[in-house]
C-alpha positions in Angstrom: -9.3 14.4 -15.7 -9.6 12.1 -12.8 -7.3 8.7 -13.1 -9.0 5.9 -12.7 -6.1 2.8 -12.9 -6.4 1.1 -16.4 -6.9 -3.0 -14.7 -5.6 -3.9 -18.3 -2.5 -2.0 -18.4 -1.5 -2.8 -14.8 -3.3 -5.3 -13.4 -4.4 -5.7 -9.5 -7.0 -8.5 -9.3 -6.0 -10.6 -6.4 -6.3 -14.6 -6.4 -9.7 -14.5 -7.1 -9.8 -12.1 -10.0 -11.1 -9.0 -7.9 -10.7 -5.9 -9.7 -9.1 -3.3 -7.0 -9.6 0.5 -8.6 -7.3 3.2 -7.7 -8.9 6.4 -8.3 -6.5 9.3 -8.3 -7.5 13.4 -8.5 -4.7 14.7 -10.6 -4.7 18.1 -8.5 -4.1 17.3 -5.3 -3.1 13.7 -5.7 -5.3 11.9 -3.3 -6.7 8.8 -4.5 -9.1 6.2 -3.2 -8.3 2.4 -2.8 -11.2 0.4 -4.1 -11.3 -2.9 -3.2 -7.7 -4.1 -2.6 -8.9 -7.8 -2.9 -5.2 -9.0 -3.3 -1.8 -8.0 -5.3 -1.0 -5.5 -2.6 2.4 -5.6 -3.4 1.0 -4.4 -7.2 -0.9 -2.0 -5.1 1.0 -0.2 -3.2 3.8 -0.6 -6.0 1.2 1.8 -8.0 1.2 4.6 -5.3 4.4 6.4 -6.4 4.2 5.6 -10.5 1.1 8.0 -10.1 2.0 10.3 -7.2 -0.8 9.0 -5.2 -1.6 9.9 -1.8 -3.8 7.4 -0.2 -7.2 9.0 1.5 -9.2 6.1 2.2 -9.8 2.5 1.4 -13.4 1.6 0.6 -14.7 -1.8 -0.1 -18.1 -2.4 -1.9 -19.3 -5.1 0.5 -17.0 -7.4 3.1 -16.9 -10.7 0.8 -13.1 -12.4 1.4 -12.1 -11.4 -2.1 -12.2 -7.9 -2.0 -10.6 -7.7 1.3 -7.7 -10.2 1.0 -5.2 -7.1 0.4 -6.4 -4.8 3.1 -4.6 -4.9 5.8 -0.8 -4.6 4.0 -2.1 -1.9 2.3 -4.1 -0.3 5.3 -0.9 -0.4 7.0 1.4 0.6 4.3 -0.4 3.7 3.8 -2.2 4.7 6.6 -5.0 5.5 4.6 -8.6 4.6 6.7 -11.0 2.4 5.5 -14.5 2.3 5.3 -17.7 -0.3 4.7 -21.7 0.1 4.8 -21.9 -0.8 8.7 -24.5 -3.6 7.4 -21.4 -5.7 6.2 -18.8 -5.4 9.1 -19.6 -8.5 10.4 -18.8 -10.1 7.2 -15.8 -8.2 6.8 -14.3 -9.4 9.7 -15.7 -13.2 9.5 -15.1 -14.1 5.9 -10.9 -14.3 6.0 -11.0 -16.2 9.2 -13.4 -18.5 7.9 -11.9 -19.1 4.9 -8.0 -18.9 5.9 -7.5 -18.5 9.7 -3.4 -19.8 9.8 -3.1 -16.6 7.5 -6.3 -13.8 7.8 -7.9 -14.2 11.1 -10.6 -10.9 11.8 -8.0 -9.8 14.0 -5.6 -9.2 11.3 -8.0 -6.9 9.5 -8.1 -3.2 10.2 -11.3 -1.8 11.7 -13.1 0.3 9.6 -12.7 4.0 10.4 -16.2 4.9 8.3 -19.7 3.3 7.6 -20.4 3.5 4.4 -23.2 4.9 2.5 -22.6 8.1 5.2 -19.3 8.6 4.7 -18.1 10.9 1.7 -14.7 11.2 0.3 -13.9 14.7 -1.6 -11.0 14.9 -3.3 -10.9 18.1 -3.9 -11.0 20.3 -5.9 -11.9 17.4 -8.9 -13.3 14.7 -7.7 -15.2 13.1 -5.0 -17.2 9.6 -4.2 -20.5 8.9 -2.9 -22.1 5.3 -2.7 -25.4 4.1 -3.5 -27.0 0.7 -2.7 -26.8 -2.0 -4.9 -28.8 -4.7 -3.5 -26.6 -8.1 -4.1 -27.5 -8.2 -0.1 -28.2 -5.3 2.4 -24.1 -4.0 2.7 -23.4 -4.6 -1.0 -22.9 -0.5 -2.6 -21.6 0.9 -5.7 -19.4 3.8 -5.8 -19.7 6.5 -8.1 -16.3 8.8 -8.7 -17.4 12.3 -9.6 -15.0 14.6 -11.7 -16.2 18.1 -12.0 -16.8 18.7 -15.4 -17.3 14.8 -16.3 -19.8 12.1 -15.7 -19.1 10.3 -12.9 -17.3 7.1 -13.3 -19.0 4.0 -11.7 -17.6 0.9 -9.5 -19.8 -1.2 -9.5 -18.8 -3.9 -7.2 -20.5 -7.6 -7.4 -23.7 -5.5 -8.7 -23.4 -4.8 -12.2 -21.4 -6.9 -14.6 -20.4 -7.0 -18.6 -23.6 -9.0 -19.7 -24.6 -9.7 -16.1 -25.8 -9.3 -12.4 -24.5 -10.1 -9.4 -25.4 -13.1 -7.0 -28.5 -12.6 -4.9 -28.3 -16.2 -3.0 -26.8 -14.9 -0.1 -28.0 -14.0 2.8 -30.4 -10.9 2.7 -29.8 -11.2 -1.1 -32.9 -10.0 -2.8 -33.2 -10.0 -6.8 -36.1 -7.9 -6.7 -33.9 -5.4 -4.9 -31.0 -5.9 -7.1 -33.1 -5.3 -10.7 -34.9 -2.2 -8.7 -31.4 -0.6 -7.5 -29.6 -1.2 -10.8 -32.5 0.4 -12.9 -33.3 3.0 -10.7 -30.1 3.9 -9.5 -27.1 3.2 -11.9 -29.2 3.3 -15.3 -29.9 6.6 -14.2 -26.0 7.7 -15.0 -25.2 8.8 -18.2 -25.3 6.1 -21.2 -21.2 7.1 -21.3 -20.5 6.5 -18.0 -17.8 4.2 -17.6 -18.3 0.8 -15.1 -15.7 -1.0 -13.5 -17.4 -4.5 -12.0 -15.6 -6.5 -9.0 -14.8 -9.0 -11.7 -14.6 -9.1 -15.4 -13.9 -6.5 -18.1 -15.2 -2.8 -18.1 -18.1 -1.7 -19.7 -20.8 1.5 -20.0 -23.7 2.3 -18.5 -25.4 2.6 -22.0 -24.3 -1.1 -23.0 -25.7 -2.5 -20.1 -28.9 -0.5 -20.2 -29.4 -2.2 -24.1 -28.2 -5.3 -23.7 -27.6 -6.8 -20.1 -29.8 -9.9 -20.7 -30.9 -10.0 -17.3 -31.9 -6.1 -16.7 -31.2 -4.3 -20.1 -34.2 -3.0 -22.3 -34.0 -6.1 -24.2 -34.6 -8.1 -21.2 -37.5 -5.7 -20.1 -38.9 -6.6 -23.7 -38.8 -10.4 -23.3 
């Protein structure tokens, strides 16, 4: 079974509460960073407990709190990281806007992959491939697949326990948001598990039934 990091049991959320994922094939030991919006010390603290062996570090859009840990753990491990290329300019903006003494863009890591193209395989039981999510144009979701399990989902600032994520940004469209979450990640198994940016874990099947904003019972209302 593929390890996805239990945020309950060893929590890496960063100041601003930002779940960070480490997805680890228990093969070959190669995992995938998602998301290191902070706690890097936590982070890379993790690697060894689990026998990790960084491949990559792959954020679900460039906003400053899933990025804040990046570059310590970029250069800790090596490991390259990628973004949807329609976010880059975020990526690099957002930490020296919000904190230049500390994350100016030159301090970040340039992104060695534009995501959705680029695929991770780590083989032989697992792998990652990203689908749009719609919060703006470089916001994506990441789904983990395990052969011989349903894929696990990271959902990023897209899907959330009993909500959706914010559309008020700039090329933020909640038309495109309800559209991609319906037609793309209620399409995954009702077991699937989903990890948001923020918040606890749910399933696929829960937020199918009951999200009030794009479950069945909001479709009904």
């Amino acid at each position: 079974m593929t390890t996805l990091v239990d945020a309950a049991q060893e929590p890496c959320r960063g100041p601003v509460g930002c779940n960070c994922s480490v997805v680890v094939c228990p093969v070959t030991h190669e995992a995938l960073i998602v998301d290191p919006g902070g706690d890097a010390g936590r982070i890379l603290a993790l690697l060894p407990k689990l026998g990790a062996r960084p491949v990559g570090i792959v954020h679900t859009h460039g906003h400053f709190d899933h990025i804040l840990g990046t570059r310590e753990v970029a250069m800790a491990t090596g490991a390259p990281v990628s973004i949807h290329a329609d976010d880059l300019d975020l990526y690099r903006a957002w930490c020296a806007r919000r904190a230049p003494s500390i994350w100016s863009s030159t301090n970040l890591p340039n992104p060695h992959r534009s995501l959705p193209a680029a695929k991770y395989c780590l083989r032989p039981a697992a792998g990652s491939r990203a689908a749009y999510a719609g919060t703006h144009p470089g916001s994506i979701c990441v789904f983990i697949e395990a052969t011989g399990e349903a894929p696990l989902l990271l959902a990023g600032d897209t899907l959330f326990e009993g909500g959706i994520g914010r559309t008020d940004f700039s090329g933020g469209s909640l038309e495109q948001i309800l559209h991609s979450i319906r037609d793309t990640l209620f399409q995954a198994a009702r077991r699937n598990c989903g990890r948001s940016g923020h918040g606890p874990e749910t399933t696929i099947g829960e937020e199918r039934e009951g999200n009030p904003y794009v479950g069945r019972r909001a479709s009904a209302g």
